[in-house]
N, C-alpha and C positions, 0 to 999 in steps of 0.2 A: 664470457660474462653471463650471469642467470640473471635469466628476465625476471620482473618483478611481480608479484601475484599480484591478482586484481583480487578483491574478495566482497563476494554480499554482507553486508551490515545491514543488522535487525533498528531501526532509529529508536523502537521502542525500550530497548537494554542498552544501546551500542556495542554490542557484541558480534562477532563475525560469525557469519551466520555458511557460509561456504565459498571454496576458493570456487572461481567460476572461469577465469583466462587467465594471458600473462597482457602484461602492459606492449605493443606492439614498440617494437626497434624500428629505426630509421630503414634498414633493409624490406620490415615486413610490410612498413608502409609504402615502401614505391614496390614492393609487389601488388599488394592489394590495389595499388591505382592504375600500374600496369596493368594489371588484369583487368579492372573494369573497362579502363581505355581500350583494350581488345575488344570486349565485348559492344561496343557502343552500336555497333553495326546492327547484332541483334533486334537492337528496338528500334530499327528503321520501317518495319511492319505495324501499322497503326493496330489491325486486330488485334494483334499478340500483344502488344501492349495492354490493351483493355481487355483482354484474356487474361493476363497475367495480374492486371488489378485486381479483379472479380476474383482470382483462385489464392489471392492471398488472402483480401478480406474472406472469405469462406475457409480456409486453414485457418486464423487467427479465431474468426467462431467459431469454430470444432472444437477449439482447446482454448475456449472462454475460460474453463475453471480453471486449468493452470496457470492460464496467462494472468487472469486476475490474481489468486493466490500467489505468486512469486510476488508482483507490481507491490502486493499488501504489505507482504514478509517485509521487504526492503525499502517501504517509502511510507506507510501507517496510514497513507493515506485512506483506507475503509474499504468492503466489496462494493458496496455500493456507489460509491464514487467512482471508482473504479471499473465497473460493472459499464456505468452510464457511460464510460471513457471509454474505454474498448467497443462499444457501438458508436462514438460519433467518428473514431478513427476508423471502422473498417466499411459505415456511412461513408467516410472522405477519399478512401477507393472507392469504392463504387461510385460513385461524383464523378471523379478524374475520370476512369471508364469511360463515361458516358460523355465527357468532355471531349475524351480524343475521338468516340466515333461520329459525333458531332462536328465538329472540325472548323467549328469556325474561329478558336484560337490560333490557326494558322494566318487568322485575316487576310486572305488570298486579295488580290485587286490587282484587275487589269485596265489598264488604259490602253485604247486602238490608237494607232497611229493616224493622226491628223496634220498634214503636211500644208492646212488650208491656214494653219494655227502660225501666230508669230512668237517668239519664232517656232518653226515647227518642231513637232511632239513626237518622239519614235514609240516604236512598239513597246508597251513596259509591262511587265508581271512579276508582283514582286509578294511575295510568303516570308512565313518563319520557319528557321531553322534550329536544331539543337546547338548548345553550346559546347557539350561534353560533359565529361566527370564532372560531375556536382561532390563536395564535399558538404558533409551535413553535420553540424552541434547539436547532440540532441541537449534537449533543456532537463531541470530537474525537477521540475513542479508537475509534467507531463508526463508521465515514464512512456505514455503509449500516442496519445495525439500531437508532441509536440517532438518526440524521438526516435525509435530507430523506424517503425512502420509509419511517422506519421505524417503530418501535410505539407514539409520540405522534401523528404523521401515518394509520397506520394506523387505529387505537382512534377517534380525532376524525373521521375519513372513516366510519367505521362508524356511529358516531353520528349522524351528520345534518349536522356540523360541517364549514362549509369550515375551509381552511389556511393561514397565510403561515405558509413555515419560513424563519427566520433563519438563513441555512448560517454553518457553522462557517469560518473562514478557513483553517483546515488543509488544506481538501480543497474548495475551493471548482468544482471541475471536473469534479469526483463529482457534488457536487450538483447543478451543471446538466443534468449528461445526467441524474442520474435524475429531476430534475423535470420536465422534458421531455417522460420514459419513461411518467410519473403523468399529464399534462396530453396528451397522444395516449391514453391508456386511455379519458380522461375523454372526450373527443370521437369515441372510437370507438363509445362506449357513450351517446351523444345528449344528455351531461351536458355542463357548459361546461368551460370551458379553466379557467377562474380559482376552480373548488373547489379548484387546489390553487396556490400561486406561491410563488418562493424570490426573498426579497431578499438583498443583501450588506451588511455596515457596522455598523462598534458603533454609530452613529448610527442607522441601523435598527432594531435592537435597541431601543434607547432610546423611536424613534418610534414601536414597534410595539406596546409592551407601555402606551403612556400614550394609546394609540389610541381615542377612544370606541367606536367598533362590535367591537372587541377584547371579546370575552365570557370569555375563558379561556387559559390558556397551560402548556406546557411547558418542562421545562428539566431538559437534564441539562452540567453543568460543574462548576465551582470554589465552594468557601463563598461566596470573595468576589462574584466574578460573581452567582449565586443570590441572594445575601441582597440585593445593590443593585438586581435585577433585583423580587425580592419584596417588598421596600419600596416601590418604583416601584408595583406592585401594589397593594398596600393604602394608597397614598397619592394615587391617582387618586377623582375626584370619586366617581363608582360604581365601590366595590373590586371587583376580580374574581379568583376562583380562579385560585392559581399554584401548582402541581402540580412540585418542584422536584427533583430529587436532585441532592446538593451535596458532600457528601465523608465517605469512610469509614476506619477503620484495621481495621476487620473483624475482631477479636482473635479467637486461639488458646487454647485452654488444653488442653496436654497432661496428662494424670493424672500420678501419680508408678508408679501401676501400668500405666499404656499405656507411658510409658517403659520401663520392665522389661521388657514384651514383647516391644516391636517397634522401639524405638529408631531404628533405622538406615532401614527402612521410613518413619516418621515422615519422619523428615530427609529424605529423596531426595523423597518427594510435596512436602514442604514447600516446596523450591528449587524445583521442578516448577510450582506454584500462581504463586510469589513473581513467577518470570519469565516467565511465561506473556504474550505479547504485548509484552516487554520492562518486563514490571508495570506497564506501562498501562492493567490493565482497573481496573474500579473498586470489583468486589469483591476486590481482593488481598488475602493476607491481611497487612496491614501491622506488626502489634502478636502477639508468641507468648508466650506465659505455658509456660516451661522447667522443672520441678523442677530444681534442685539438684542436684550429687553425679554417682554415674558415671554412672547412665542418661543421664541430660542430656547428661554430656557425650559420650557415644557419638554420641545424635540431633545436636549440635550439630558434630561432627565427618563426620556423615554429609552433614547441610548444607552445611558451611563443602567438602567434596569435591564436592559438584555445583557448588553454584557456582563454585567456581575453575577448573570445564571448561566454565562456559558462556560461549559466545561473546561481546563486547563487539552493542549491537545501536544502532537508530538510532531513538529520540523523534522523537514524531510532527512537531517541528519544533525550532529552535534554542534559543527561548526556553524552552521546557520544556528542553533539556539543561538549558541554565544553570542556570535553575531548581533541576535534580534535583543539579547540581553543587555549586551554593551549599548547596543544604539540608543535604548529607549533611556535609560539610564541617563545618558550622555541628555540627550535629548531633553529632558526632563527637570535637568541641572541647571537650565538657563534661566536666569531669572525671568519670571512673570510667568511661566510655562506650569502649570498646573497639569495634574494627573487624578482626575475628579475619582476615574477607577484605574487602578494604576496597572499598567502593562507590566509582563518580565517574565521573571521564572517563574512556573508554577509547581516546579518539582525536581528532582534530579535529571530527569528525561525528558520536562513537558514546559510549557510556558504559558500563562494568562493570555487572556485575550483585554482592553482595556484602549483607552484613548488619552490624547493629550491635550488641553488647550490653552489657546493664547488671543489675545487682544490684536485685531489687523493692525493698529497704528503701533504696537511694539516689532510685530512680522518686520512690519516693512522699513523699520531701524537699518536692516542687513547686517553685515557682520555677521558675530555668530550664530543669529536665528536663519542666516540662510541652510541651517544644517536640517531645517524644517522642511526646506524644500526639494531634501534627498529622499528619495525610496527608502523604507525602510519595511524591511519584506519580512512578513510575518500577521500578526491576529493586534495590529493596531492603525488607527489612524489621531490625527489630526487636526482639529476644530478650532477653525479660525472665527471669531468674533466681528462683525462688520458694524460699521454704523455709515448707512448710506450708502447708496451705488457708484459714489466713485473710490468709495472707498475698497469696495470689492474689487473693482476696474483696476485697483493700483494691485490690489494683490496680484490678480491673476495675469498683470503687466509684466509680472517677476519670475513667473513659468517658465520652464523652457518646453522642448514638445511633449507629449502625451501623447499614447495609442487612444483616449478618452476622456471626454468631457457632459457629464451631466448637471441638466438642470433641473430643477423641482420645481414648478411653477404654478400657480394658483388656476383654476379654471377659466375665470375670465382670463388668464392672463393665453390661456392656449386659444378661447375661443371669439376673445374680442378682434379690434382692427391690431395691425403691427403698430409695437409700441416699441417698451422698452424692453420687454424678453424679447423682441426681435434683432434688438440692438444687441443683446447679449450672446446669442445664437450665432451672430456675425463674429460678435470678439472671440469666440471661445474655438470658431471654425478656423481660425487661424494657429490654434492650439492643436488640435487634435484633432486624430486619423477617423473618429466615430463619435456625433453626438448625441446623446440620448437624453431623451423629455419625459421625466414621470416614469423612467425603471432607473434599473443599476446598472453598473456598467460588466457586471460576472456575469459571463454567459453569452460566450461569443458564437452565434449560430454561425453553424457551414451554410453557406448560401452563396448563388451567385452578386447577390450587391454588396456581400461583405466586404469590409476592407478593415483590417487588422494590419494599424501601422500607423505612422504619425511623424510631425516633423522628428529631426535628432533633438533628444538623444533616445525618444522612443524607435526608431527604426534609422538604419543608416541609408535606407533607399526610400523612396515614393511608394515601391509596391506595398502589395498585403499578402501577409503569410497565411491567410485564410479565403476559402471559396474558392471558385473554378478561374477566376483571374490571377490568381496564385502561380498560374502556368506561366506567364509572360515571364517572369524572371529567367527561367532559362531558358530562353528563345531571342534569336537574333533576326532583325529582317535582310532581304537579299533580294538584290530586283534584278531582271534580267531583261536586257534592251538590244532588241531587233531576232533573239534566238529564234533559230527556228521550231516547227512547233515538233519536231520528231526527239531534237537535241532539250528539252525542257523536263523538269523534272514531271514525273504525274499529276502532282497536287496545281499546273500550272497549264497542262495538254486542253488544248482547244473543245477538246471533246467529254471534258471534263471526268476520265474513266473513274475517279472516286467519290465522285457525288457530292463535293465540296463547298458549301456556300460559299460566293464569293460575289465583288462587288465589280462591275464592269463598266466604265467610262462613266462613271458618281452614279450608278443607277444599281 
């Protein structure tokens, strides 16, 4: 049987641009996992690990200009965009690095035996271990931070964990060079080729995640995608951890006194946020809670003037137009749903950028206007009209999770006593993985307090797919009661030979 070519598409013609693999067979896939499962050994050396970090991010910028130029070819997303991408992913090596020789992501804790204790307490020491083969989805909105080099592949390399990353078909030519770029780091630094390898193929995917030596997986894409990917998961003979981010509508809620202030302010950030990457990213903010009346409609006019000067732009491939063409349409249809600047096509290749809006006391009808409250990914959102705070209260009653939730709130309202924006700060914390006061929600810093992630259906776990806490997802803890201290592993030896912080009887 001939395997199937994978091929680069230009999104800006949709033309094939070069065949780049073949789609990986059931066979190639339990090689590639086999092999990384061989390999897992290798990254039981914490140096080499964060040696091996460090010499990928420095491979990746060495061949900055190709890396970006393909990522461009194949996704329109810009060099510059792109440019700024490729430094916060090989930033997110170098993080991990320094995370493993730091090492207090193993959370080591010893408690002494206390026999004076009721009942009494034996000796305990207990760390984290790797889980294994990580399987990784890379996403399409990120061909470099969120795919094959990027902070699920990172984090699980840091860990102990080899890789297969299932490259996304968007950019399928990205992913080979930077796997490539990861697999030369890996043999420069005396570790094997196969901690890291990139299949292609929804078949793959399929194969990879029902995989037995599969110990864990990421994923960042679609509900659908995610939840069929996550079922597969937990319906495999041993379930294993699927670490998922799946879709957000990130809602707004502007004050009726942030409107009075800054109105116009508002609206231009807001456009700004909306089509940021052509509203491809995936914390856009899709869904905005309006007061009523003139402030509103100043902000809503400030809006509907950015966007009518923003340039038509090109999704990251065809089917996403359609997609984003059908939905708005659909969307659109519903009575009382108003399109002041109207979203869609903007060309044979390209699409508007533009908004919807509608009346809270029609939203919250249900029924058909719950189709308001899906993601709809691309260079639009959402403007919901409120009259009164609980009326807003009901909206955002109707949410499901969020990776994010911002508010715009008036001065006094940040610098008086707790009122009612503190009251909102509470409801909205129950939404979402990240709240933010007077920015946007694009522009998710690597940091260690990051947390990227949010109740389902934005992430199908607690963790976050960003920052140096990003590691815990492929680690398990492991305690070990009365061992002696010769039979313990290093990271646990009385005499501490790796220099580990750690925490000993709560001190």
């Amino acid at each position: 049987m001939t395997a199937n070519p994978v091929w680069s598409v230009d999104p800006r013609t949709g033309k094939q641009r070069e065949r780049v693999a073949v789609e990986a067979t059931a066979p190639d896939v339990d090689r590639a996992v086999r092999a990384a499962h061989a390999a897992r050994g290798a990254l039981a050396d914490a140096g080499a690990r964060a040696a091996f970090l460090r010499a990928a991010a420095d491979l990746l910028d060495g061949a900055a200009i190709r890396v970006v130029a393909t990522a461009d070819a194949e996704t329109a997303l810009g060099t510059a965009r792109l440019t700024g991408e490729l430094a916060r992913t090989t930033g997110q090596l170098r993080a991990f690095a320094d995370v493993v020789e730091e090492g207090a992501y193993l959370d080591v804790r010893i408690d002494r035996a206390d026999p004076s204790l009721t009942p009494p307490r034996p000796e305990l020491r207990r760390y984290k271990v790797p889980l294994g083969v990580v399987a990784v989805y890379a996403a399409s909105n990120f061909p470099l931070a969120f795919s094959v080099p990027g902070g699920d592949t990172a984090s699980a390399l840091a860990a102990g964990c080899p890789v297969v990353v299932k490259a996304h078909p968007d950019h399928p030519a990205t992913s080979e060079l930077c796997g490539e770029l990861l697999r030369r780091a890996a043999v420069a630094g005396g570790l094997p080729a196969d901690v890291v390898t990139v299949v292609h193929g929804f078949d793959a995917g399929l194969e990879l995640i029902r995989h037995p030596l599969v110990s864990a997986a990421g994923f960042t894409g679609s509900i659908r995608g995610g939840r069929a990917l996550f079922d597969a998961a937990a319906a495999r003979p041993v379930p294993i951890p699927f670490h998922g981010e799946l879709g957000s509508l990130n809602p707004v809620v502007v004050t009726p006194a942030a409107a009075a202030e800054r109105a116009e302010e508002i609206g231009s950030g807001l456009a700004a946020s909306v089509t940021l990457g052509v509203g491809q990213f995936c914390v856009k903010p899709g869904l905005v809670l309006v007061p009523a009346g003139a402030d509103g409609d100043l902000l809503t006019a400030a809006l509907a003037k950015q966007l009518g000067q923003t340039a038509p732009g090109v999704l990251l491939d065809h089917r996403m137009r359609e997609n984003f063409v059908a939905g708005v349409r659909e969307r659109a249809a519903l009575p009382g749903v108003g399109a002041p600047v109207a979203p869609g096509s903007g060309g044979e290749h390209t699409v508007g950028a533009g908004y919807l809006d509608v009346a809270a006391a029609r939203l919250l009808e249900g029924g058909p206007y719950e189709l308001l409250l899906e993601e709809c990914f691309g260079p639009v959102t959402v403007v919901v009209r409120y009259s009164g705070a609980d009326e807003a209260a009901a909206v955002l009653g109707r949410l499901g999770g969020n990776l994010s939730a911002t508010l715009q709130l008036s001065r006094a309202e940040t610098e008086g006593a707790p009122g009612p924006a503190a009251a909102l700060i509470a409801q909205v914390t129950g939404l979402a993985g990240r709240i933010v006061v007077n920015g946007w929600p694009t522009g998710v810093a690597v940091a260690p307090a990051q947390h990227h992630g949010g109740p389902y259906p934005a992430a199908t776990s607690h963790s976050t797919s960003v920052g140096g806490t990003a590691i815990e997802r492929w680690l398990r803890p492991v305690a070990y009661q009365s061992v002696p201290d010769p039979l313990l592993p290093p990271e646990l030896r009385e005499d501490n030979p790796l220099g580990l912080p750690r925490r000993v009887t709560g001190a």
